[in-house]
N, C-alpha and C positions, 0 to 999 in steps of 0.2 A: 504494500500500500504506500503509493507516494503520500508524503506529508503535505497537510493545505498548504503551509506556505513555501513551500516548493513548487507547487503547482500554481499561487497565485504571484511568485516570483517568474515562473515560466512564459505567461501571460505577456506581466509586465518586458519582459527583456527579451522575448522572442523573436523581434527583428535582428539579434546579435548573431542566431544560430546560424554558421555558415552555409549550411543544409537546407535552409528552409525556403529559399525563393522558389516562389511558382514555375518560374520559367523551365527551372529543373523538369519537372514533374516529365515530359518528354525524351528526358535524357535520356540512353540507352545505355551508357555505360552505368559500371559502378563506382562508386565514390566515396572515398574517404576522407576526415575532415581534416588531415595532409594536403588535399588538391586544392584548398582553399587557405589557409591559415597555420602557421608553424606553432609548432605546443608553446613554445612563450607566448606568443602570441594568443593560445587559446588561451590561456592563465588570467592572462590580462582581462577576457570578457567579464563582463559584471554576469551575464549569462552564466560561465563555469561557476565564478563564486557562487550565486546562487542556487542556482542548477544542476550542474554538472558534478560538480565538488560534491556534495551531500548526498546526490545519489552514486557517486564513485563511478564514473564516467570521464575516462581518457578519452579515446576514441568513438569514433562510427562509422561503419562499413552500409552504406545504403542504395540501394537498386529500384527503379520506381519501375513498374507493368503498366502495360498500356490502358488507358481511362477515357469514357467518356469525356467531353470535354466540360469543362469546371470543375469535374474531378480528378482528384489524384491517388492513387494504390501505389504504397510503397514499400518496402518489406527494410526493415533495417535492423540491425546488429549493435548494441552497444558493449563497453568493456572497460574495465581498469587495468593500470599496470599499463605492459607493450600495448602497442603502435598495430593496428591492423596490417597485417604485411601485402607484397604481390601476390603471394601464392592462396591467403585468404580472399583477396580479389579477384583472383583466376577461379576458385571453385564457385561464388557468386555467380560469377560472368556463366561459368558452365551449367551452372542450374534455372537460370534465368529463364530460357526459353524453355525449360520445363512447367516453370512457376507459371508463365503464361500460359500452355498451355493447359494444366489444370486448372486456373480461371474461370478461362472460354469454356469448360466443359462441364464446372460448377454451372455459369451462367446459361448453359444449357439445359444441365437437368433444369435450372429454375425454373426455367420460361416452360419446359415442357409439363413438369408438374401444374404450374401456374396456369397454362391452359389449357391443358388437357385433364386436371386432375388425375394425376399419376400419384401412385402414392412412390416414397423417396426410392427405393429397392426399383420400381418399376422404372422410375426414371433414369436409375445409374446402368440398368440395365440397356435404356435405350442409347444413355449415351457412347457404351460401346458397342454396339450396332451402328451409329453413326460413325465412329474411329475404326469401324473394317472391321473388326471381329466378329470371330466366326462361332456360334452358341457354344462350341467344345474349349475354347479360349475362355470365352466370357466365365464358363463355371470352373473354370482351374482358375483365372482371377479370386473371383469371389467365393473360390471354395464351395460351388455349390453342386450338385449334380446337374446335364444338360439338359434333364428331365423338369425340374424346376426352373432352369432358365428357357426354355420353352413356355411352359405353362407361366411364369411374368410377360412373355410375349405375345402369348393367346389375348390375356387381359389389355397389357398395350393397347393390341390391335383394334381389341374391342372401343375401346374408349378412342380409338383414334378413325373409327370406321373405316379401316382397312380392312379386302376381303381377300 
């Protein structure tokens, strides 16, 4: 549990944090608060003092997913002590377009439960039918027999007035 006045410190001095301009929100790479600011440098922030310092925050390694626009989804990493290295950067970078893609595939099942009334199993179901798999893939996934991942696809169907 952050402490209130850390959080109404956060508020106040939040234009400080090198991380935080919108324009980011687009970036594609990953970034740490190295690409901006040298650690004296970050010391110096009234931000770290009140902010950073008390919740034991050195660094931050942050990756933003792609967002409708005015929004932003970002995934980030904090830490004490060492400096977020390349090689923490590099495993980022390499998961990134996974993170995305599990996104799009959450925001998949939503819409489809959401208008079709899928219940959630039905729709995680549909969303790998949509990714190519094949019903014997789908239930070595989900651990399920292909007998059962058929029978969620009967109901699918049903609810989706496919014959």
């Amino acid at each position: 549990m952050v402490p209130a006045q850390v959080v109404a410190a956060s508020k106040r001095a939040y234009h400080e944090d090198p991380l935080r301009d919108p324009l980011r929100a687009r970036e594609a790479r990953v970034l740490t608060l190295a690409d901006f600011v040298r650690r004296s440098q970050l010391r110096r922030l009234q931000f770290y003092a009140d902010v950073w310092r008390p919740l034991g925050i050195d660094d931050r390694l942050r990756t933003w997913l792609p967002a409708p626009t005015g929004r932003a989804r970002v995934i980030f990493f904090e830490r004490s002590g060492r400096p977020y290295t390349e090689r923490d950067r590099t495993v980022l970078e390499l998961l990134r377009p996974h993170l995305i893609r599990i996104e799009r595939n959450a925001a998949f099942r939503r819409s489809a439960k959401d208008t079709f009334g899928l219940t959630d199993r039905e729709a995680e179901i549909l969303g790998w039918v949509h990714n190519g798999k094949t019903n014997g893939e789908i239930a070595t996934l989900l651990q399920l027999s292909p007998h059962t991942v058929r029978t969620h696809l009967e109901r699918v169907f049903d609810k989706l007035g496919v014959h």
